[in-house]
Structure formats: C-alpha cells, structure tokens
LOSE-65334 format. One record per residue (C-alpha): x, y, z. Coordinates in nm, 2 decimals, decimal comma. Example, Ala and Ser with C-alpha at 12.3 -4.5 7.8 and 13.67 -1.06 7.14 Angstrom:
% LOSE-65334
<rec u="1,23" v="-0,45" w="0,78"/>
<rec u="1,37" v="-0,11" w="0,71"/>
% end
This chain:
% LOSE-65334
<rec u="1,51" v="2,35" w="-2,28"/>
<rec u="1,23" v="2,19" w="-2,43"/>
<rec u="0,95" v="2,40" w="-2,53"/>
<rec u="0,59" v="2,26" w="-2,49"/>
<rec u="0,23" v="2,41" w="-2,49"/>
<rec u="0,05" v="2,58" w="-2,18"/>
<rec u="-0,17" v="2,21" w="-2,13"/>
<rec u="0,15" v="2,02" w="-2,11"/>
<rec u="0,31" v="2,25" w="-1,81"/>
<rec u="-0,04" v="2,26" w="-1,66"/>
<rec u="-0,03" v="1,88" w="-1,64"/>
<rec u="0,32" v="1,87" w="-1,50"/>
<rec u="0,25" v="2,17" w="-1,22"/>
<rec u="-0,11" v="2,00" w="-1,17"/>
<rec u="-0,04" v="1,63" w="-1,12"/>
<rec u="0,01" v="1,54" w="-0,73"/>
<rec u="0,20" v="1,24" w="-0,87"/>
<rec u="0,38" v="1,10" w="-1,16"/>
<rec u="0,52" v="0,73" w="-1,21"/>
<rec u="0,88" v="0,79" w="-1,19"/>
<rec u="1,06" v="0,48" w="-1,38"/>
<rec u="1,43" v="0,35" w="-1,35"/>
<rec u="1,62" v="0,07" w="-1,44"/>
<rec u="1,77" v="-0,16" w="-1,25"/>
<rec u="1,96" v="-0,42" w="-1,40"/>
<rec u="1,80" v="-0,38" w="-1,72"/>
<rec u="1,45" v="-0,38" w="-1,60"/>
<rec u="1,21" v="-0,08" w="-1,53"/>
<rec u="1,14" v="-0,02" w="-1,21"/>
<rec u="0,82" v="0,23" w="-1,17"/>
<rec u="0,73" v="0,41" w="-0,86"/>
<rec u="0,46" v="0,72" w="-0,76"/>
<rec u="0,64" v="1,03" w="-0,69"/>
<rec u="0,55" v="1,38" w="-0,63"/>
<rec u="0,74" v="1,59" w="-0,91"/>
<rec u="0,85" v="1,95" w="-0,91"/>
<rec u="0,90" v="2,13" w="-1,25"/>
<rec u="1,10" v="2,40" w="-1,27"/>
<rec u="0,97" v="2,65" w="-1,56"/>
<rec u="1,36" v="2,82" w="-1,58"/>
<rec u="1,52" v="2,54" w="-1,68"/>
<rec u="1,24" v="2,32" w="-1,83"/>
<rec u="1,40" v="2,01" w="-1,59"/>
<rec u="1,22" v="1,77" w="-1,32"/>
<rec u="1,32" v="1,74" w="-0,97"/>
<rec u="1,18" v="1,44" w="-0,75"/>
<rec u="1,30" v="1,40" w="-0,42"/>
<rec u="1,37" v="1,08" w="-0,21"/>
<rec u="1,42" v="1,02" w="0,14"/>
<rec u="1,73" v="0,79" w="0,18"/>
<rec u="1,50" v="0,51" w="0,32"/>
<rec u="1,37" v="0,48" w="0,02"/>
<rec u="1,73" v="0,53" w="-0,15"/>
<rec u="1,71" v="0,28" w="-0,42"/>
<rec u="1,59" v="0,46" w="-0,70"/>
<rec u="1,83" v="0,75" w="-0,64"/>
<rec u="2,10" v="0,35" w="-0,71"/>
<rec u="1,90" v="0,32" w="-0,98"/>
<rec u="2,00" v="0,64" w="-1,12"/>
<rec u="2,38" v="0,58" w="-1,04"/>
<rec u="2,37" v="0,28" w="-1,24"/>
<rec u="2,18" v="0,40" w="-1,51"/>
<rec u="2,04" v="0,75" w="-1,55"/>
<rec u="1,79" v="0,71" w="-1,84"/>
<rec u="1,46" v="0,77" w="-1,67"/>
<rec u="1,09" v="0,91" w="-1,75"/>
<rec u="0,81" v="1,04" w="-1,54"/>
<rec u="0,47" v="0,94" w="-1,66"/>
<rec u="0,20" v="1,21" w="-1,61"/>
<rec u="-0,14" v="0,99" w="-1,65"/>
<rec u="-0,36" v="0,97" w="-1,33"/>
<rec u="-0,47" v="1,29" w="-1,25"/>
<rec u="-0,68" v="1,13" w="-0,90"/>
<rec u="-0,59" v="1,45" w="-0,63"/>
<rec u="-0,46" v="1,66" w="-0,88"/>
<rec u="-0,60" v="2,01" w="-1,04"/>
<rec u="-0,47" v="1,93" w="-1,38"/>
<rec u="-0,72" v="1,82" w="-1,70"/>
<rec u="-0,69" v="1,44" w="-1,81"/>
<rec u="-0,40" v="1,48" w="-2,07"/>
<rec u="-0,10" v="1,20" w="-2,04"/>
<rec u="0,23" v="1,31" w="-2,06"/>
<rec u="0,54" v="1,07" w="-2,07"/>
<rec u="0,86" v="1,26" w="-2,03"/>
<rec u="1,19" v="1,09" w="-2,10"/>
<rec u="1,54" v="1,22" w="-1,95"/>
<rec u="1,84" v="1,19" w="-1,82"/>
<rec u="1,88" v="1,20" w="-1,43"/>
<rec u="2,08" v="1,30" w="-1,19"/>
<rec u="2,11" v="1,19" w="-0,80"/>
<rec u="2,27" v="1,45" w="-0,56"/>
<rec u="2,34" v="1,30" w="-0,20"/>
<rec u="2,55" v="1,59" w="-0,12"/>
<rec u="2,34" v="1,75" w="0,13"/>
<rec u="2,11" v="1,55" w="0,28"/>
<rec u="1,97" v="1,77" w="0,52"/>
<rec u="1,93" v="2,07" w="0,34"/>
<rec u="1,97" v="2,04" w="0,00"/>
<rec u="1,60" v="1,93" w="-0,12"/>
<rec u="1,51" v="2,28" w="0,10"/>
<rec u="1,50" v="2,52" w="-0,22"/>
<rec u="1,21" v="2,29" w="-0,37"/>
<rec u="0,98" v="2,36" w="-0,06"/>
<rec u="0,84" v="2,62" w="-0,21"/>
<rec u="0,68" v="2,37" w="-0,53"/>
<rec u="0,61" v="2,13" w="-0,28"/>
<rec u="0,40" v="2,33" w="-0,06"/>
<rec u="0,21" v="2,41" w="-0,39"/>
<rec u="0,13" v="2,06" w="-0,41"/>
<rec u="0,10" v="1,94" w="-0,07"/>
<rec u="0,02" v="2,26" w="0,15"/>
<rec u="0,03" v="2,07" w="0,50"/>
<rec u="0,37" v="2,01" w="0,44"/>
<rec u="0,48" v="2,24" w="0,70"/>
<rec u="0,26" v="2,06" w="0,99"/>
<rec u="0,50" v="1,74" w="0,91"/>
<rec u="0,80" v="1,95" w="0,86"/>
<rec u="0,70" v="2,09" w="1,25"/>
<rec u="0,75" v="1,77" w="1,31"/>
<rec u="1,07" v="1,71" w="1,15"/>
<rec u="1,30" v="1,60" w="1,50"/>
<rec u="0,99" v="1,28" w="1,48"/>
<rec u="1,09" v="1,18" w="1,14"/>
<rec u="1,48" v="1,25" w="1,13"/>
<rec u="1,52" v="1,00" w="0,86"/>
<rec u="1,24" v="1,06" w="0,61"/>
<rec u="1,37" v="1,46" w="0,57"/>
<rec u="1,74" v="1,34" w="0,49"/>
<rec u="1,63" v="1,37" w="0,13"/>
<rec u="1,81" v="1,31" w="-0,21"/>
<rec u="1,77" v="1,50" w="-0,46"/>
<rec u="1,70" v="1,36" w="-0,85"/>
<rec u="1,73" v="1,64" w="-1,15"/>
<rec u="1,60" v="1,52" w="-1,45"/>
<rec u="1,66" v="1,70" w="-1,79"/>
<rec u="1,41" v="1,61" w="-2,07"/>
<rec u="1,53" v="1,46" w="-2,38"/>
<rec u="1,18" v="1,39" w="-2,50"/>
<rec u="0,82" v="1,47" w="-2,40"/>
<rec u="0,53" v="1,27" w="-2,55"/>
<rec u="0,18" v="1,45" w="-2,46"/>
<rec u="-0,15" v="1,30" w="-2,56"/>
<rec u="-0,43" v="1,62" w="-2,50"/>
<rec u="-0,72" v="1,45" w="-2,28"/>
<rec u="-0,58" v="1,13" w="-2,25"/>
<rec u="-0,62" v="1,01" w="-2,57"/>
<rec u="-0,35" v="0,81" w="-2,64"/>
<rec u="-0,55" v="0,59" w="-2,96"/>
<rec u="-0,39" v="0,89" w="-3,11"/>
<rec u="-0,03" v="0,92" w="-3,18"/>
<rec u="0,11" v="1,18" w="-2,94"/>
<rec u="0,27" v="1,56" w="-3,01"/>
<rec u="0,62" v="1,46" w="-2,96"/>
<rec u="0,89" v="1,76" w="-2,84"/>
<rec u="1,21" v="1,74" w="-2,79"/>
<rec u="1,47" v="1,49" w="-2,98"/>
% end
C-alpha cells in the first residue's frame, strides 16, 4: 500500500469525479467517473454500469490505467491535482450485487443515491454494475494545483 499525506486522501475522498483513463488499442481513452478509495487497502474502486461496459473491455485488454484527480467543481476537496497510476481489475461476476459493498462511499459522495436506488425496478440496466479495482503503482500529487512544480511522487 502506498503511503501518502492527509491532503492527498482528502483529495481522493473529496473529488465527486476523477478522469478515469484506459487504453484501447494503444490509445487513451479518458472518461469522468465517480471514485471510491478504500483507506484499508490504499486501492480505487470505480464502478460501471454494463451499458457503459467498454472501459471495464478496456481493462480486459489492457489493465494499466490512472485516475486523474484535477477538477475539484462539486467536490469538498482543496485544489491539489493528483494523478494516480495502477493496475486494474474488472469483476463481472455479480452484476447485481456485487458493486453493493461500495454503497456506503458512494452515498458519501452522492447522498440522494438511495431516491434513484428506490427506483432501481425503472433503471434495471444502469444498476447491473461492474466493478473496476485499481491498485496504485504510482501517485503523483501537486499541493494546490500547482503543477509548474514537479510533483511529490509515491509509490514506484
């Protein structure tokens, strides 16, 4: 697990979003996702619903992946920028329940969750959810954004 300061975890449990990047056929591939850190194991969950599946292929082909902490708009956190660089994985394996133990870091984030997952029998194919674990190899963290400086590097 890779250790990093207090700022850096308040970035990555403040941010609503990060830009979650794959590649596909040897090109990146950068979409907004909400992330979910888990402080036990220092990793990054992101979920994704399977119509929106492709990134969880991305992962299949190629696993190297980073989340880019650097618009804080609807978030809580401070400005900092935070590029973390891992190594994913994509569980299918339960679909329907699986993505369940992350509710509670969700509802952190987006607290009217529950109204939508009311709602659930509505949107039967949104909450069949894959689950992507990402374990950091490297975390680059600029403090306030400022990245004219060179960042604090952890990890390898």
């Amino acid at each position: 697990m890779i250790q990093v300061p207090q700022w850096v975890r308040e970035t990555f449990d403040g941010y609503l979003v990060c830009e979650f990047t794959t590649v596909k056929s040897g090109k990146p591939v950068t979409l907004p996702l909400l992330p979910f850190y888990l402080p036990d194991s220092g990793k990054f969950v992101v979920t994704s619903s399977i119509l929106f599946s492709k990134k969880a292929e991305n992962v299949k082909q190629n696993p190297k992946v980073s989340l880019l902490f650097s618009n804080p708009e609807g978030s809580n956190a401070g400005k900092h920028a935070v590029l973390v660089q891992g190594i994913a994985h994509a569980d299918d394996s339960d679909l329907d329940h699986g993505w369940e133990k992350y509710l509670p870091y969700w509802r952190k984030k987006e607290p009217y969750i529950d109204a939508y997952l009311a709602e659930r029998e509505k949107f039967g194919w949104f909450w069949k959810r894959i689950v992507v674990q990402v374990e950091p190899k490297r975390i680059l963290a600029w403090k306030n954004g400022d990245t004219s400086r060179s960042p604090e590097v952890f990890g390898a």
